[in-house]
Each structure stands twice: as C-alpha cells, then as structure tokens.
N, C-alpha and C positions, 0 to 999 in steps of 0.2 A: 332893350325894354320889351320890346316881340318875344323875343327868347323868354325872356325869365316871364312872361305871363302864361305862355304856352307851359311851360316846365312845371309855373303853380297850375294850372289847370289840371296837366297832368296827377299832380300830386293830391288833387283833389280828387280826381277820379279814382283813383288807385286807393283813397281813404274812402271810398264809400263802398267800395266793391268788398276791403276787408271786411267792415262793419257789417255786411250782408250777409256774407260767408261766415263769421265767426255767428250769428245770428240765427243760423239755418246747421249750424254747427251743435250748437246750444241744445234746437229746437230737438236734432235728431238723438242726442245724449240724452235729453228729458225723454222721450219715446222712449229710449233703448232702456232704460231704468226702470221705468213705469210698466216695459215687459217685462224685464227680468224681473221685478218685485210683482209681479201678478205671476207668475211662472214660479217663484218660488211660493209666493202662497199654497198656490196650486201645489207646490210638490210636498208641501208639509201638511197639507189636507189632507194629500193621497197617502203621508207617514203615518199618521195620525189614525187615519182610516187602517192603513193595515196592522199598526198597532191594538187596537180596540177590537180588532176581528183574532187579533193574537191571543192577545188576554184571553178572549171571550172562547177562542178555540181553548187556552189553557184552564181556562174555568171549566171548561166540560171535560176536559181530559182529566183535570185532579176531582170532579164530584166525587168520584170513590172515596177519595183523601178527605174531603171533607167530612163525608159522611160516617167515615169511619172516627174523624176527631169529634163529631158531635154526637157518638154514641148512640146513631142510625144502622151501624153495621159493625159485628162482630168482626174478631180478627182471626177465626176459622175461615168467614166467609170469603174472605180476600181471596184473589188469585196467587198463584207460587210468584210472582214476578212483585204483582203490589204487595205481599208481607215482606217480599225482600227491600221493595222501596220505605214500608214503613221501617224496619229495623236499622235501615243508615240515617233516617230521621230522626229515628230517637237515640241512638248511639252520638249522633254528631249535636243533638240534644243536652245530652248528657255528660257530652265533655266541654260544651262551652260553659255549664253551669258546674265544672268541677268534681264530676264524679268519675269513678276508675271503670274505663271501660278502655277495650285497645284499639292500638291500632291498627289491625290487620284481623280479619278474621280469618282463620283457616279454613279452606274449602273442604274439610272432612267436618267441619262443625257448624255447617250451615243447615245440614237438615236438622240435627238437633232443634238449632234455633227456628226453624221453621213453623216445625210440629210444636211449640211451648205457646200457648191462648196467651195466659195471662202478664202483663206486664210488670207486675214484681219479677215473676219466674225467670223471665227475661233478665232484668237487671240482675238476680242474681248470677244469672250465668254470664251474664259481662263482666263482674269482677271475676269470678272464677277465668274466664279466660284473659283478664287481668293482671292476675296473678301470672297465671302459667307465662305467659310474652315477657312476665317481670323478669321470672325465671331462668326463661332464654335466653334473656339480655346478659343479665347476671352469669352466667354459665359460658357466653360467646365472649364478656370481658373475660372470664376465670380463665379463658383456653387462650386469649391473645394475651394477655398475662404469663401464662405459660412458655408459650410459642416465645415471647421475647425473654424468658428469665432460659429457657433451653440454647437459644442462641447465642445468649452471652454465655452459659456456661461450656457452648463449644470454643469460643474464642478464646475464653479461660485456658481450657482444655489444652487448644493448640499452644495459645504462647507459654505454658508449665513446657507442654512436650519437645519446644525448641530452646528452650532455656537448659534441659536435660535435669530437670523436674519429673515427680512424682505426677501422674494425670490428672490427680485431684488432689483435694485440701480438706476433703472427710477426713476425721481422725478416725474414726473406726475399720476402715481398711489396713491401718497401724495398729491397732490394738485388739484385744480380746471380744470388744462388743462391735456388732458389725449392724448393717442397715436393715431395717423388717419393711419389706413392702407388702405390697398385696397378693403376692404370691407366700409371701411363707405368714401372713394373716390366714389363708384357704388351707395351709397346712396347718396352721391350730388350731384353727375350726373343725377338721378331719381327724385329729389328733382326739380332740374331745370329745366328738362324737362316736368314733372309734368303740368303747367301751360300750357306752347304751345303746348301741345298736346289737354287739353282742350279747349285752344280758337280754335283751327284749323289750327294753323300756321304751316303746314305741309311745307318739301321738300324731293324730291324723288331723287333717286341716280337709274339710270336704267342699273340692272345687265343683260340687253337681250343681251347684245355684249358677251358671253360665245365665241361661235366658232372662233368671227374674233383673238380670242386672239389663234396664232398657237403656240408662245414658253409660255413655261409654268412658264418663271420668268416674261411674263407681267401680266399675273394673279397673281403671287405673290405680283407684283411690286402694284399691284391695292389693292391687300387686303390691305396694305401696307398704299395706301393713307386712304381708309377707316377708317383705325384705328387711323390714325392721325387727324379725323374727328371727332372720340369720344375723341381724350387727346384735342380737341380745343376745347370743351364744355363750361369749366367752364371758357371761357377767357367774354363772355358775360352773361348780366344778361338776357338776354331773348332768348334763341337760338331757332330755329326753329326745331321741329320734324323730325327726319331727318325716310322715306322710304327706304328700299331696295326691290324696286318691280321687278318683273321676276326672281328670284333668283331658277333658275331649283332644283329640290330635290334630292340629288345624284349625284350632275351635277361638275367639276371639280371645279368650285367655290366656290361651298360652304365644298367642300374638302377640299380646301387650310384654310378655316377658321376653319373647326375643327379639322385641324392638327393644327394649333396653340393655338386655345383656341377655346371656345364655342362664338356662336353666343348672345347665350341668355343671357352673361356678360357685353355687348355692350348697353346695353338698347336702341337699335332701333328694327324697325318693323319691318321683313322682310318677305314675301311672295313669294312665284309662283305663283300670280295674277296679273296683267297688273292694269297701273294707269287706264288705261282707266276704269275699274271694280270696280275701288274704288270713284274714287273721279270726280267731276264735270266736265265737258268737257269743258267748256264756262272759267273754271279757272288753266288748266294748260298753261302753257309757258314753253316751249321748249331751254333751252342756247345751242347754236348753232356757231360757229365761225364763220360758212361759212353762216349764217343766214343776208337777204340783210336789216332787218329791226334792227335797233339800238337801245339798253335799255336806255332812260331817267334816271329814278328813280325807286325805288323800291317800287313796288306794295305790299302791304301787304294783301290784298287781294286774290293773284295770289299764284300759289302752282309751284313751278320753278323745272325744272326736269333737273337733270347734269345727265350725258353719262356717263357709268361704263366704260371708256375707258380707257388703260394705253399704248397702239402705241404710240409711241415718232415720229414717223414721223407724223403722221394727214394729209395722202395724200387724205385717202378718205373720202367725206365727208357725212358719217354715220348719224350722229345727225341729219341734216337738210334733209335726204332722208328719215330717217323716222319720223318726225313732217312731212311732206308735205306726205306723206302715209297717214299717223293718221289722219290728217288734224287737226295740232295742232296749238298754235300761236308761233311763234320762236322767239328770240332775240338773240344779243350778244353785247359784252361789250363794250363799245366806248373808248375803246384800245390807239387805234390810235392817240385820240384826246388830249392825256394827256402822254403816255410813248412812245418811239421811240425806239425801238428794235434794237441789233447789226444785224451785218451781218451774220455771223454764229450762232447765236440761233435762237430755234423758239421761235413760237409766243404761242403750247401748252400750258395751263395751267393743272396741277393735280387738282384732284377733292378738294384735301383740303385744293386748294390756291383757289378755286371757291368758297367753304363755307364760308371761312374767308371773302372772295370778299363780297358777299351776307350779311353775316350777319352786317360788319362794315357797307355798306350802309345801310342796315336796322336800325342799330341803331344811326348815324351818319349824315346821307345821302350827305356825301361826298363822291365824287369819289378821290377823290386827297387823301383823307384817305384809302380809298380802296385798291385801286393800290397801298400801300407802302407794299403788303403782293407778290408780284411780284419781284424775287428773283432781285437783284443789279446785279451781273454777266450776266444778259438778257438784262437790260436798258442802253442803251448807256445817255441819257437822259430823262430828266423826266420834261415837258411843263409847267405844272402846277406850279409847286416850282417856275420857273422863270418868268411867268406871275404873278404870287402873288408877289415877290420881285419887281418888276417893276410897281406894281399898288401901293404898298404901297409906295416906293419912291415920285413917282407922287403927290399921297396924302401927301406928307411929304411936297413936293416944293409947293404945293399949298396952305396949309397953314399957311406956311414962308412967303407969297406973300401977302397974305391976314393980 
C-alpha cells in the first residue's frame, strides 16, 4: 500500500510538472508568432515602401513619356534614346491592335525612323518595312525550297548514274529543244539590243538625281523600275539602247545595284559621264511633265532622256529646271488628251511605264496603244476607246444609209 501511494504521488507530480512545461511551451509559441507576425508586417511595410518609392522613381523617370502622350512635348524634341523608346511603344502598339508592322527593325533603318516627326509617316514606313521582312521570308522559304528540291535532284542524279541511266530525266537533252536559263535569257537580250545600239537608237535614263532621293527605299524603289526595264526588253522587236548617264562611282546608287546583282548582267551602258559629253546636242529631248511643249509622235531620230526619279509626290519640277539649264528640247506626253486621271492618284509615271510608253509608240505610233501601259486603278476614264466606238458607229449608220 506505501509503494503504490508513493508511485501515485509520483504520478502526480510528474502530471503537473508536464502541464507546466507544455504551458510555458504554449506561452513561448504565442511570443515567437506574435514576433514573427510583427516582423513580417514590418517587412511588407518596408515592401510597400520601396514599392511606392519605385513607382514614384518610375513616375519621374517616364514624365517625358508622359508628356509626350499628353501632347506637352513634340516628338523632335525627344532625345535619340526616348524616340527610340517611343517607336517600340508604338510598334508593339500596333501589333497587338493588328496592324503590319515587323518584327525586327533593321539597324540601317533606324535613323530613317528617327528623323520622321509625324506618326502617320511613321506607320507608313512600318508597313513598308512590313512588307520588305514579308519578302524576306518569302525568298528564305523560296531558297530552302530550292536547297531541298537540288538535293533530291542529286540523289536522283546519283541512283540514275548507278543503275547506268541517263543523269537526268529532262527530255530535252534528248531532243531538238534544249533548257534556256539565265544565261542564254542575257544572250537575247544582247542579241536584241545588238542592232539599236548599231544603228543609234539610243535612250538615256539620267541617274544625276542621287541626292534629291533622301530615304533610301526611293533609290531602291528606282533600281527597282530599272530592272523592270531590262525584263521589258524582249517584249519588242527593236528596243532602243537604253543609257545610264551620271551614275556617280561609289555613289549610293550604284550601291544599291551591287548589293543586288552586278551592273554588267543588265546589258546597258552606264557611265559617270553627262549625255551632254556623249551624244549630240541638237538631238536630245528632255520628257518632262511639267514641260509647256507637247510630244506629237515619235522621233526616231531624237535620243529621249527619262529622269532617274522615284519621288511619288513630283512636287518639284526637277526634269524641266534642268533641260532649261542645259538648254535642252523638253516634251511631255499628251496625257490629258486621251486618259483622265482619278482624284486621288497622281499623274507620275515610273521610268518603266515611260519605256514601255516610248517604245509601243515607236513601234506602233499610237498613242491609244501606248497609254494602255498606264496602270487601270489611276484612269478614271480612257477618251480614246470611246471616241473610236463613237466613230466607228457613225461609220456603221452611214453606210446603212448609203
């Protein structure tokens, strides 16, 4: 009985000492919380705080931004770095909302877009460089398309040549008619021009407009018609020799044509020599739009000189300020007399809707044939087609009468 009261005693001590301990256990857990949740406050105070000091620094740092959206400050005024920040604003603007802008700007076309104020101008030249990366693409698929249709055609190639097979499966390496590439395309180009170069039937394209051209895709835009000037070659049996006179050595135009191909796969003439140095005085003629005297018919005699110009506006009138320098003879095309232009196009023509102009009257010498190389979306009407229907009628009643 001693034992077993002692043992509860025991057991009772030992039950009040836990309850103590787990007590003061409790107490120190409630403390340790009560810091840690005061200490975190504390530490999302101090968030909070450098938050609000963030912003606030970020608020001061974009006021330009601001003030530039609330139409406080010009976009001249900007610094080189903030127009560069506004331009990926409004690009990345502009394609969440849908519109064609790219995706990479090329760092030769960044000062362009630097120097443009207003924000049309801008967008326009976002599509246009739109466009051009479309192209790209187009062009990088056209070559890996190639690249895999040349490798099978080596594997072709090889299992014909271990079968003890012909190398290919062209018929025309069998027959009479054989393959025209681009090489014997340059020889009937040379072929054709061949003759007008001997008789003399010269025409000049004058590259002295380098500087007025300030962005650099209207020099593109011009090489551009150029070359459309050589694929219109073989459309006539007699073309005329086409000049590229003034064409500076080193000069950004003839940059832009050896970044694409060579000059000397063009078979035209080109010089840094003035027509005046070459050819007869008494036989150039000047095409001129703003020129007060009006082209009849085509001289074939006459050596015609088109303006290396690709300005889409034609405000100023270039061509005819320099024939009356020169003291050359001017004309222009009597326009007027046969097509009626909309309201919103101009009246421009590209250089290689002028050759085409030229040569169909040369070989033709209709104007109503001519003028059909004048794009449809510029002609609200066209004189000519409905004066011939109207004469022919006439002629039709009058020998019903008769």
């Amino acid at each position: 009985m001693f034992v077993s009261r002692i043992f509860l005693s025991g057991l009772l001590k030992c039950k009040h000492r836990f309850k103590i301990s787990s007590t003061r256990c409790f107490a120190s857990k409630l403390s340790n919380v009560s810091s840690s949740s005061s200490s975190i406050i504390k530490t999302d105070e101090k968030n909070n705080n450098l938050n609000l000091n963030d912003q606030k620094q970020g608020m001061d740092n974009n006021e330009w931004l601001w003030a530039y959206l609330r139409n406080r400050k010009n976009f001249v005024d900007l610094s080189e770095e903030q127009r560069r920040r506004v331009i990926e604003i409004e690009i990345q603007t502009l394609r969440e909302s849908g519109e064609r802008v790219p995706e990479i700007i090329p760092d030769e076309r960044w000062a362009d877009l630097l120097n443009l104020p207003l924000l049309e101008s801008r967008k326009k030249f976002y599509g246009y460089l739109f466009l051009r990366e479309l192209g790209r693409k187009r062009r990088a698929a056209t070559v890996a398309l190639n690249d895999i249709r040349r490798s099978e055609s080596a594997k072709r190639r090889a299992e014909l040549l271990s079968d003890g097979k012909p190398p290919t499966n062209y018929p025309g390496y069998s027959s009479i008619f054989r393959h025209i590439g681009r090489h014997h395309e340059k020889l009937l180009r040379e072929q054709i021009l061949l003759a007008p170069a001997r008789l003399g039937e010269m025409l000049v394209i004058d590259c002295g407009f380098e500087q007025e051209h300030v962005r650099e895709y209207y020099l593109s835009n011009l090489v551009d018609q150029i070359q459309y000037v050589f694929a219109d070659i073989t459309r006539y049996h007699s073309p005329s020799f086409v000049y590229l006179c003034n064409l500076s050595h080193h000069g950004r135009l003839e940059a832009e044509f050896t970044r694409r191909a060579s000059l000397e796969n063009m078979c035209f003439e080109f010089t840094e020599l003035n027509y005046l140095d070459i050819f007869p005085h008494d036989k150039l003629i000047y095409l001129s739009p703003d020129s007060n005297v009006e082209m009849t018919s085509f001289d074939h005699d006459a050596i015609y000189i088109i303006g290396g110009i690709a300005d889409r506006t034609g405000k100023k009138p270039l061509t005819f300020g320099k024939a009356k320098r020169e003291n050359i003879k001017h004309q222009r095309f009597p326009i007027d007399r046969y097509v009626k232009f909309g309201g919103g196009s101009g009246k421009s023509l590209t250089i290689d809707q002028v050759y085409n102009i030229l040569m169909t009257l040369k070989h033709t010498g209709s104007w109503i044939e001519a003028f059909k190389y004048i794009p449809d979306r510029k002609v609200v009407e066209r004189y000519s087609e409905k004066m011939d229907n109207k004469q022919r009628i006439h002629e039709k009643y009058v020998r019903r009468t008769q």
